[in-house]
PDB file with one MODEL, atoms N, CA, C and O in Angstrom:
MODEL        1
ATOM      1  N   UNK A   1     -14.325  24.434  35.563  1.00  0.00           N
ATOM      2  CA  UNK A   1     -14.651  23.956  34.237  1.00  0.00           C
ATOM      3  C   UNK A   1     -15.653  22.814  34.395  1.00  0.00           C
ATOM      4  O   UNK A   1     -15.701  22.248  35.488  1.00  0.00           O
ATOM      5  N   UNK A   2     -16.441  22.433  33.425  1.00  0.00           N
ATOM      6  CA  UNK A   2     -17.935  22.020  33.878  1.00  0.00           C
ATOM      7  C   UNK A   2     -17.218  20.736  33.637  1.00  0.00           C
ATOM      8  O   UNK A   2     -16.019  20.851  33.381  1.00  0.00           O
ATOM      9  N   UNK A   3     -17.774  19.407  33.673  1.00  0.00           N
ATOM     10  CA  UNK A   3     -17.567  17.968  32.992  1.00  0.00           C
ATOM     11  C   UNK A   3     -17.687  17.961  31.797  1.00  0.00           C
ATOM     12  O   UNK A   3     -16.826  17.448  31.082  1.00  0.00           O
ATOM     13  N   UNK A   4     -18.846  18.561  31.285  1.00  0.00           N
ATOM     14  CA  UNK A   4     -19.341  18.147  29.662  1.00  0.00           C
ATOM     15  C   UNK A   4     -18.278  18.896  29.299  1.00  0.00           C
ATOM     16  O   UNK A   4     -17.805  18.286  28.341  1.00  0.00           O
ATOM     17  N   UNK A   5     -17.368  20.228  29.573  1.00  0.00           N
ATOM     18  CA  UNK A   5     -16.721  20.724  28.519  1.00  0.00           C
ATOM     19  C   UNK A   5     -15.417  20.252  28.508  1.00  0.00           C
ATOM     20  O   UNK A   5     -14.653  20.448  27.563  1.00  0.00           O
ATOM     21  N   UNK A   6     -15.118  19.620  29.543  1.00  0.00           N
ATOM     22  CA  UNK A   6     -13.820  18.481  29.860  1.00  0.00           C
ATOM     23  C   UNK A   6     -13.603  18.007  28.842  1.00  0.00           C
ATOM     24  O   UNK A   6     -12.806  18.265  27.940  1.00  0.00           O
ATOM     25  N   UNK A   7     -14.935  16.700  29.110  1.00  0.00           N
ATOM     26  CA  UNK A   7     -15.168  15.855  27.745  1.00  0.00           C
ATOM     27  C   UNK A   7     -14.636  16.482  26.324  1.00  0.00           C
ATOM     28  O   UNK A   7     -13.629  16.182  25.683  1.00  0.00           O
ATOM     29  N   UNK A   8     -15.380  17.194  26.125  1.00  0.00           N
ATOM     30  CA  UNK A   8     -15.604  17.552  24.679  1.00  0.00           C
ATOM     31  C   UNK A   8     -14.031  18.214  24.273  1.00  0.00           C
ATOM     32  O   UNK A   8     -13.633  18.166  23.109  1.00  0.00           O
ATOM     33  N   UNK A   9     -13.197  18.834  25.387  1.00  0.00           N
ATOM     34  CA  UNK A   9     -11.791  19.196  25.070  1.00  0.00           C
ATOM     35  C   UNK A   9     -10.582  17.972  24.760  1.00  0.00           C
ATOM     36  O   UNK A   9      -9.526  17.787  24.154  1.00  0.00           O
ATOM     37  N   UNK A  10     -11.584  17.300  25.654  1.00  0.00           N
ATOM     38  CA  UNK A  10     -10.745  15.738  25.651  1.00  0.00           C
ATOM     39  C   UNK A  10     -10.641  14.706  24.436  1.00  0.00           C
ATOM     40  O   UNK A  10      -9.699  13.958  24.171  1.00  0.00           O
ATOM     41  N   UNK A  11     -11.978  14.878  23.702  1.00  0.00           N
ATOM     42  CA  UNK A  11     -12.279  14.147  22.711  1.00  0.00           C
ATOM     43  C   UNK A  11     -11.792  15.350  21.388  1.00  0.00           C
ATOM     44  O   UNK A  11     -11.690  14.935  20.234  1.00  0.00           O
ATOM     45  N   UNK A  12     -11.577  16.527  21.651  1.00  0.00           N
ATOM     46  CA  UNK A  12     -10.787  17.127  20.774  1.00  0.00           C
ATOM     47  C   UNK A  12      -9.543  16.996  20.681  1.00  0.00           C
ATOM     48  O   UNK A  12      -8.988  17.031  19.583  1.00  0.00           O
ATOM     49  N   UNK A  13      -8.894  16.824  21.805  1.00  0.00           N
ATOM     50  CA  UNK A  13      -7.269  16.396  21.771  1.00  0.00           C
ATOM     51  C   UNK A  13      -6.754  15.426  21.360  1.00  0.00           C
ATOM     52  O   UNK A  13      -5.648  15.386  20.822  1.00  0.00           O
ATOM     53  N   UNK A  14      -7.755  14.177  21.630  1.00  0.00           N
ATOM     54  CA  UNK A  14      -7.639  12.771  21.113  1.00  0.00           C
ATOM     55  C   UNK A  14      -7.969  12.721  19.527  1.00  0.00           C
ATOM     56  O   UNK A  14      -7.443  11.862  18.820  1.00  0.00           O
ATOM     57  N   UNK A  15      -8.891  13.709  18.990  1.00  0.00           N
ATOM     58  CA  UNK A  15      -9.019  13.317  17.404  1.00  0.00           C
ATOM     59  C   UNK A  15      -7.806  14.005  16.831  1.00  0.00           C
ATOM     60  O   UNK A  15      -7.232  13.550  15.841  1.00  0.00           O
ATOM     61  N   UNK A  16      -7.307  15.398  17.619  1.00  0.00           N
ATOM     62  CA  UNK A  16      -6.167  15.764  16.711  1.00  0.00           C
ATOM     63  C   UNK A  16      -4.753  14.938  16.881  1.00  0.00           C
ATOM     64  O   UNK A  16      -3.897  15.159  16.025  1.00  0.00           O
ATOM     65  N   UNK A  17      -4.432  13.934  18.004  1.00  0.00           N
ATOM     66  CA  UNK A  17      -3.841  13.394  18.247  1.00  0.00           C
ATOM     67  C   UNK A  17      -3.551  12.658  17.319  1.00  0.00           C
ATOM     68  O   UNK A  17      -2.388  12.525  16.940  1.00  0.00           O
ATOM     69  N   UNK A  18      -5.016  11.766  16.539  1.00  0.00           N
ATOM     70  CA  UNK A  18      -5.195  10.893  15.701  1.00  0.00           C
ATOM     71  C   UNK A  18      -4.619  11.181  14.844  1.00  0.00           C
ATOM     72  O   UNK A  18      -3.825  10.465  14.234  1.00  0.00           O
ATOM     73  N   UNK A  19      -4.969  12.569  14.565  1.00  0.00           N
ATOM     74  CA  UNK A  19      -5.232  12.883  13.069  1.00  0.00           C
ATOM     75  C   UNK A  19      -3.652  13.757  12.976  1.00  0.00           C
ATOM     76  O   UNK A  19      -3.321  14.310  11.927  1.00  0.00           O
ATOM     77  N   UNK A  20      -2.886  13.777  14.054  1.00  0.00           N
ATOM     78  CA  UNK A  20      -1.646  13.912  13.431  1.00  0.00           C
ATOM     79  C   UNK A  20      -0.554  12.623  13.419  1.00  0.00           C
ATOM     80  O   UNK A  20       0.536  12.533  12.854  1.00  0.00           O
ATOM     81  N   UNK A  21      -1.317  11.615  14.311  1.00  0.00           N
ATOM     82  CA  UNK A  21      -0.683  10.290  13.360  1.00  0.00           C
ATOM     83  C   UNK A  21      -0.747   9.783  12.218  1.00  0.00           C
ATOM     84  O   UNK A  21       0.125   9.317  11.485  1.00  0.00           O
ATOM     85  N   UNK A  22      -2.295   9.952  12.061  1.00  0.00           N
ATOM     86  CA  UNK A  22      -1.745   9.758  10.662  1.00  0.00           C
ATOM     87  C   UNK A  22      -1.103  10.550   9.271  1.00  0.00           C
ATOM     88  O   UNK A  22      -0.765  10.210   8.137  1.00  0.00           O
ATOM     89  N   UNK A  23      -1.140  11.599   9.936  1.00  0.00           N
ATOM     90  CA  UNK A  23      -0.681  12.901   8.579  1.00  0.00           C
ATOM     91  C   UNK A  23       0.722  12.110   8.685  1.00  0.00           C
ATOM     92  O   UNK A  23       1.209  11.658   7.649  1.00  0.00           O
ATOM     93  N   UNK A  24       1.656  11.862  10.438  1.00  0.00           N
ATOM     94  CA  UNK A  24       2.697  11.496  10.161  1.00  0.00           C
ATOM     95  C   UNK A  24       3.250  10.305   9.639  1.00  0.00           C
ATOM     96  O   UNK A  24       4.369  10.115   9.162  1.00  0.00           O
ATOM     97  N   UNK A  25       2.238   9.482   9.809  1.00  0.00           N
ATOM     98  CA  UNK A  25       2.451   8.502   9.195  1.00  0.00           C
ATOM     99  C   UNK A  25       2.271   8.239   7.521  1.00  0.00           C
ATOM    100  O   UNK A  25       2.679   7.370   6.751  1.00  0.00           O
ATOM    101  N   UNK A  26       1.529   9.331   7.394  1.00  0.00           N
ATOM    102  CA  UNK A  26       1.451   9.350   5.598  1.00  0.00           C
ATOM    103  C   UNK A  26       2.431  10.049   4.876  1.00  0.00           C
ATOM    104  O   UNK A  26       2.605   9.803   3.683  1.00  0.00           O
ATOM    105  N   UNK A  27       3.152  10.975   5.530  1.00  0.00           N
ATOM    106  CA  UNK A  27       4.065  11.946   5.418  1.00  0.00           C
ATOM    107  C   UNK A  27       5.489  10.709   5.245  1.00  0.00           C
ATOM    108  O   UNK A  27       6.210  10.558   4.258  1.00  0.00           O
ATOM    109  N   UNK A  28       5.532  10.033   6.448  1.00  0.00           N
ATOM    110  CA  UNK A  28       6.711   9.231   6.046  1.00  0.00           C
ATOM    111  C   UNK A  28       6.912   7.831   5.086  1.00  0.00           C
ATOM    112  O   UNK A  28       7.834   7.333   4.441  1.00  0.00           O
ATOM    113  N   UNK A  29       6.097   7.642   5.258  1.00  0.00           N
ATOM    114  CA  UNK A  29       5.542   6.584   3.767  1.00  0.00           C
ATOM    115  C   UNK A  29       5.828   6.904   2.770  1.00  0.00           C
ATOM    116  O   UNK A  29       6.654   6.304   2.082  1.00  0.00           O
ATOM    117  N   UNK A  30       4.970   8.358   2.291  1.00  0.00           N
ATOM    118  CA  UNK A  30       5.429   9.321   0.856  1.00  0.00           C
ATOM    119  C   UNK A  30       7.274   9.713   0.601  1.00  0.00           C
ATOM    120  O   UNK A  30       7.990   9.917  -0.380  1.00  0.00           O
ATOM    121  N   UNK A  31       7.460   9.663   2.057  1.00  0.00           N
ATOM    122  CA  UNK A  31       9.230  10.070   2.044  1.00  0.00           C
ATOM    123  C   UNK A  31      10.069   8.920   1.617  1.00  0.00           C
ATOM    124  O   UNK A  31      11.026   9.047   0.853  1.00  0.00           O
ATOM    125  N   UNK A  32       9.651   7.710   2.174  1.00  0.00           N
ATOM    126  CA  UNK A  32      10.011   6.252   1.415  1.00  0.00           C
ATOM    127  C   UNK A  32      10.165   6.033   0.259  1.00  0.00           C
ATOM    128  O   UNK A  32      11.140   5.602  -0.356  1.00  0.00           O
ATOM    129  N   UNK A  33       8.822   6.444  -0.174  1.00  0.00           N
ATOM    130  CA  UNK A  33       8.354   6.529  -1.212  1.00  0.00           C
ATOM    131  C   UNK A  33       9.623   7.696  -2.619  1.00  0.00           C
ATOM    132  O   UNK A  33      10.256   7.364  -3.621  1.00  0.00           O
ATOM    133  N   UNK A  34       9.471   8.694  -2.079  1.00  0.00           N
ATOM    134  CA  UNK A  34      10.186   9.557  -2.597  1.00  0.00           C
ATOM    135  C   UNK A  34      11.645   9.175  -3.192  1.00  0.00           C
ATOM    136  O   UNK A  34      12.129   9.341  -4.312  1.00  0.00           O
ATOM    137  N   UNK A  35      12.291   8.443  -1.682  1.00  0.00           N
ATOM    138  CA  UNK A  35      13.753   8.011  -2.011  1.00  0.00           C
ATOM    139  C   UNK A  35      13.673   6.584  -2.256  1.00  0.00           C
ATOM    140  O   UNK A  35      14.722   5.975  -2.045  1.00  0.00           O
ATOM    141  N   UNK A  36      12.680   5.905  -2.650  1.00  0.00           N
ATOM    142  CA  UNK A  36      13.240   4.581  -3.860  1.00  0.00           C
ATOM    143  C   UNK A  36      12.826   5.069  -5.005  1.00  0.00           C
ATOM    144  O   UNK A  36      13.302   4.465  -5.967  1.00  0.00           O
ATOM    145  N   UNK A  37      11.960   6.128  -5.325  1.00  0.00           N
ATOM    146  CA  UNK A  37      11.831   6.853  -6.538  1.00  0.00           C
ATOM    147  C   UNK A  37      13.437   7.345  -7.494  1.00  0.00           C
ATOM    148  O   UNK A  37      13.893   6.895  -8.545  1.00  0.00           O
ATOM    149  N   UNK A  38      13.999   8.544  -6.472  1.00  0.00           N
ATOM    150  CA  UNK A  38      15.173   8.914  -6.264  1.00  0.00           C
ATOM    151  C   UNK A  38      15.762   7.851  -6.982  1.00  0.00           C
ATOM    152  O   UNK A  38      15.931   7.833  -8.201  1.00  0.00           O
ATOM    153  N   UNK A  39      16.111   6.847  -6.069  1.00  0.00           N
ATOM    154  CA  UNK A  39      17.279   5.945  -6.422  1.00  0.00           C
ATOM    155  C   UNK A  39      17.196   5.265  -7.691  1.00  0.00           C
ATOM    156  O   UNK A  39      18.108   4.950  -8.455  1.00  0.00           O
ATOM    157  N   UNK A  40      15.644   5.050  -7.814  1.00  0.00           N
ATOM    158  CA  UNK A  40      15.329   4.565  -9.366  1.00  0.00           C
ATOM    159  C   UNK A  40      15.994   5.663 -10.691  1.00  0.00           C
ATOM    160  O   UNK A  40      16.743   5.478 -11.651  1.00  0.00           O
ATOM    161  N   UNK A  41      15.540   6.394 -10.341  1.00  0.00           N
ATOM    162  CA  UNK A  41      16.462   7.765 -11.442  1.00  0.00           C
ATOM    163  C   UNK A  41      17.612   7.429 -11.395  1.00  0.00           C
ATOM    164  O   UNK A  41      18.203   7.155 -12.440  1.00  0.00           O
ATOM    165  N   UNK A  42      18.220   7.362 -10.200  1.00  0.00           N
ATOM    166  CA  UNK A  42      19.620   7.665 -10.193  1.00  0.00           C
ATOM    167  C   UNK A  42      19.900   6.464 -11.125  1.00  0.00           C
ATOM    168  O   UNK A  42      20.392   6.760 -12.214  1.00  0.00           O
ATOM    169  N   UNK A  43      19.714   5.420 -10.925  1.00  0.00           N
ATOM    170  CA  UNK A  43      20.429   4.250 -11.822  1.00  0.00           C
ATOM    171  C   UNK A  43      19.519   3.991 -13.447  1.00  0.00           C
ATOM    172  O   UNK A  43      20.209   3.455 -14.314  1.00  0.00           O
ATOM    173  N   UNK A  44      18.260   4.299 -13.789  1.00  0.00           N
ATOM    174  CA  UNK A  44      18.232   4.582 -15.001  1.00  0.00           C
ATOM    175  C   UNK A  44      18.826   5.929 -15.299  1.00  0.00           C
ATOM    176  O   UNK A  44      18.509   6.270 -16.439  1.00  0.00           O
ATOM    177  N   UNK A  45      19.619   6.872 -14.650  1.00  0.00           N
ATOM    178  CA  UNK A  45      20.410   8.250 -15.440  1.00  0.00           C
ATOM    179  C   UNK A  45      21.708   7.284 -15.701  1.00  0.00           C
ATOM    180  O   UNK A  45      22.431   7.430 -16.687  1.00  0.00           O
ATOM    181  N   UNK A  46      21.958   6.093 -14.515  1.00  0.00           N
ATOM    182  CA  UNK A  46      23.283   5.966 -15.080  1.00  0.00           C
ATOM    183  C   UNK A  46      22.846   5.237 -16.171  1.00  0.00           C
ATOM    184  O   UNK A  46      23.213   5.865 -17.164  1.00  0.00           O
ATOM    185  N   UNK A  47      21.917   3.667 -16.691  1.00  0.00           N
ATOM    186  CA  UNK A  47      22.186   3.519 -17.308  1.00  0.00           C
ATOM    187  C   UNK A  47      22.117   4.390 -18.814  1.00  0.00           C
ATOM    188  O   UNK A  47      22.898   4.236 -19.753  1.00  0.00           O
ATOM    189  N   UNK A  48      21.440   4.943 -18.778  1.00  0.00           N
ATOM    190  CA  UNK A  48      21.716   6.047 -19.934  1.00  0.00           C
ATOM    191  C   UNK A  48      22.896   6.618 -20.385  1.00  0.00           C
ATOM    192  O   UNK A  48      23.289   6.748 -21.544  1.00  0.00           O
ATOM    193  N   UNK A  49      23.416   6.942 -19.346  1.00  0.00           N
ATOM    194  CA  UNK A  49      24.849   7.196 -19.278  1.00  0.00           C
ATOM    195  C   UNK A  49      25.610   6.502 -19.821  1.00  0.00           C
ATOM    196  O   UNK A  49      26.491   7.051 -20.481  1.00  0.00           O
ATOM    197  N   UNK A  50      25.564   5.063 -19.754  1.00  0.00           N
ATOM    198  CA  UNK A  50      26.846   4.172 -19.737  1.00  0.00           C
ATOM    199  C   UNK A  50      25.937   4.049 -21.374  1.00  0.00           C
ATOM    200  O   UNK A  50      26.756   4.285 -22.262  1.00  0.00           O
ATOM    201  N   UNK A  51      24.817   3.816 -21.845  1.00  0.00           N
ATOM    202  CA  UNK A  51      24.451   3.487 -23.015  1.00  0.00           C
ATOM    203  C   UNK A  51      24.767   4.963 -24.161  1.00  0.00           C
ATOM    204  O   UNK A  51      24.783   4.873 -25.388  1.00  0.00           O
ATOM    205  N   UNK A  52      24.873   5.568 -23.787  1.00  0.00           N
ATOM    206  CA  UNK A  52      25.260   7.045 -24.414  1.00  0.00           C
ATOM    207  C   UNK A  52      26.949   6.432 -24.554  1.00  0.00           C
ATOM    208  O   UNK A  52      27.524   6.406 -25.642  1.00  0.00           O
ATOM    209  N   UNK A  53      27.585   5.969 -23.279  1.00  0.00           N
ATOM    210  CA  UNK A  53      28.955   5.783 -24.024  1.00  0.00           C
ATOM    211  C   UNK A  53      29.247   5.259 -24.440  1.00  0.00           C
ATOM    212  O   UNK A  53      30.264   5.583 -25.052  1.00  0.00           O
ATOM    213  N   UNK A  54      28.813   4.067 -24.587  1.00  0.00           N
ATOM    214  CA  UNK A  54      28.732   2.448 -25.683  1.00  0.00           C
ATOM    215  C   UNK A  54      28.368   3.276 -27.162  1.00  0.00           C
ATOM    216  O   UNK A  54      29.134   3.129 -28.115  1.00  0.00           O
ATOM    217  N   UNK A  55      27.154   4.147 -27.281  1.00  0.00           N
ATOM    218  CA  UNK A  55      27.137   4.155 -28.490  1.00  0.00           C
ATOM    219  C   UNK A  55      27.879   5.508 -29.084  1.00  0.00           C
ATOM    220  O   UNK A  55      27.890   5.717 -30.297  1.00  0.00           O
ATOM    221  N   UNK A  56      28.515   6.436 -28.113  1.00  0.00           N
ATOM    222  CA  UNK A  56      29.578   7.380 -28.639  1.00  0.00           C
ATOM    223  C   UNK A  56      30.815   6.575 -29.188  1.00  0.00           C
ATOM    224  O   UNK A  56      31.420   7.083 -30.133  1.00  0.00           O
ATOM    225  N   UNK A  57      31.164   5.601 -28.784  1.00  0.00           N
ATOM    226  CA  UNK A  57      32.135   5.257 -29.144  1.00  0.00           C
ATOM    227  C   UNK A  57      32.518   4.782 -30.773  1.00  0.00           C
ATOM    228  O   UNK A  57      33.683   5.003 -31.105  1.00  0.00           O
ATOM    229  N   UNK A  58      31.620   4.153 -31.796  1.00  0.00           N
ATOM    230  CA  UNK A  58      31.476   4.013 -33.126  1.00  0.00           C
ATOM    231  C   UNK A  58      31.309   5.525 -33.920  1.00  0.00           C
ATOM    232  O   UNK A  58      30.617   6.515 -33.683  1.00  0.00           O
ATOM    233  N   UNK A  59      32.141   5.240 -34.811  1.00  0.00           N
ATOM    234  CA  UNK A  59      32.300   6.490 -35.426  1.00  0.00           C
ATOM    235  C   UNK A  59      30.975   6.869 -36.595  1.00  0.00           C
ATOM    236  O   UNK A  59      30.819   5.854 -37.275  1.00  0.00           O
ATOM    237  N   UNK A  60      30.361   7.560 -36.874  1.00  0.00           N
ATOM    238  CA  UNK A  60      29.053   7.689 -37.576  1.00  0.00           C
ATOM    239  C   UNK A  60      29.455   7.761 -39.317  1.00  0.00           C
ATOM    240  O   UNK A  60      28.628   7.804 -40.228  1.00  0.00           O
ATOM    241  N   UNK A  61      30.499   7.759 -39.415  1.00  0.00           N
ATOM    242  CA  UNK A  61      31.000   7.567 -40.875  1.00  0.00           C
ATOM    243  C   UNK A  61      31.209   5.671 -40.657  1.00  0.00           C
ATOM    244  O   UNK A  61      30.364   5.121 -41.363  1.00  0.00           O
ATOM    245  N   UNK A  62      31.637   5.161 -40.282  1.00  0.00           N
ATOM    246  CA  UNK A  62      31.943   3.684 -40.039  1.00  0.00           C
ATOM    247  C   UNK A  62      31.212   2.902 -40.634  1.00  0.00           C
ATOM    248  O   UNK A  62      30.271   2.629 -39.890  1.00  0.00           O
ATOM    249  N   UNK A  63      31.142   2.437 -41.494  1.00  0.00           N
ATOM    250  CA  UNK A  63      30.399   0.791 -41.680  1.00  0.00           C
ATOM    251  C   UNK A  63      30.198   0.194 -41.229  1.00  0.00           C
ATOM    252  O   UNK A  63      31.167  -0.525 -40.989  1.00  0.00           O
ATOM    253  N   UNK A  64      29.124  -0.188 -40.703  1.00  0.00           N
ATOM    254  CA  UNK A  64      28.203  -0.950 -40.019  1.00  0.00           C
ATOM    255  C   UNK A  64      28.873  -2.344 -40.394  1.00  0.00           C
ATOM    256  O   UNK A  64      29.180  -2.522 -41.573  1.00  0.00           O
ATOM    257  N   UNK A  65      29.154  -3.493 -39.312  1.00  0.00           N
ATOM    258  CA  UNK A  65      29.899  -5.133 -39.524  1.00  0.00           C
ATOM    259  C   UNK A  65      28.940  -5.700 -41.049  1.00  0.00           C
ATOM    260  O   UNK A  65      29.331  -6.422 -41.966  1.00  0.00           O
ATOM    261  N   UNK A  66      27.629  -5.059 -40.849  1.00  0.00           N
ATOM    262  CA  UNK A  66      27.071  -6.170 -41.893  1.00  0.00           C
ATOM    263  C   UNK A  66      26.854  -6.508 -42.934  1.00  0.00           C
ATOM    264  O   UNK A  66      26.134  -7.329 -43.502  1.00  0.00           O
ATOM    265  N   UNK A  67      28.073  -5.259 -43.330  1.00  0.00           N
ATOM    266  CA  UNK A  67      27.943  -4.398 -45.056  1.00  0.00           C
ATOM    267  C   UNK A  67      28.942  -4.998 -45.459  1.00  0.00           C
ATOM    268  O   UNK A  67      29.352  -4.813 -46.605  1.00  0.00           O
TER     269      UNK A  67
ENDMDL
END
């Protein structure tokens, strides 16, 4: 195998090297990313939740305190 085509295999291995650090590194960032997303839902579903049962609880015939 000649030198120059050494090189040039060499400097191909090294850019894909690169270039799958950073895919992996963008890949796990976005995954970070993903699960504080996640967790954000999860606790605005609850509070929805808990505000859905605060206001199930008054009966819709009821008089309002200010009447």
């Amino acid at each position: 195998m000649s030198e120059d085509r050494l090189n040039r295999l060499e400097e191909k291995l090294a850019f894909q090297e690169h270039s799958l650090t950073e895919m992996s590194d963008t890949l796990y960032r976005q995954q970070q990313e993903i699960d504080a997303l996640k967790e954000h839902q999860r606790e605005l579903a609850e509070r929805i939740r808990v505000l859905q049962d605060k206001g199930s609880g008054a009966s819709e015939e009821e008089v309002p305190p200010h009447y």
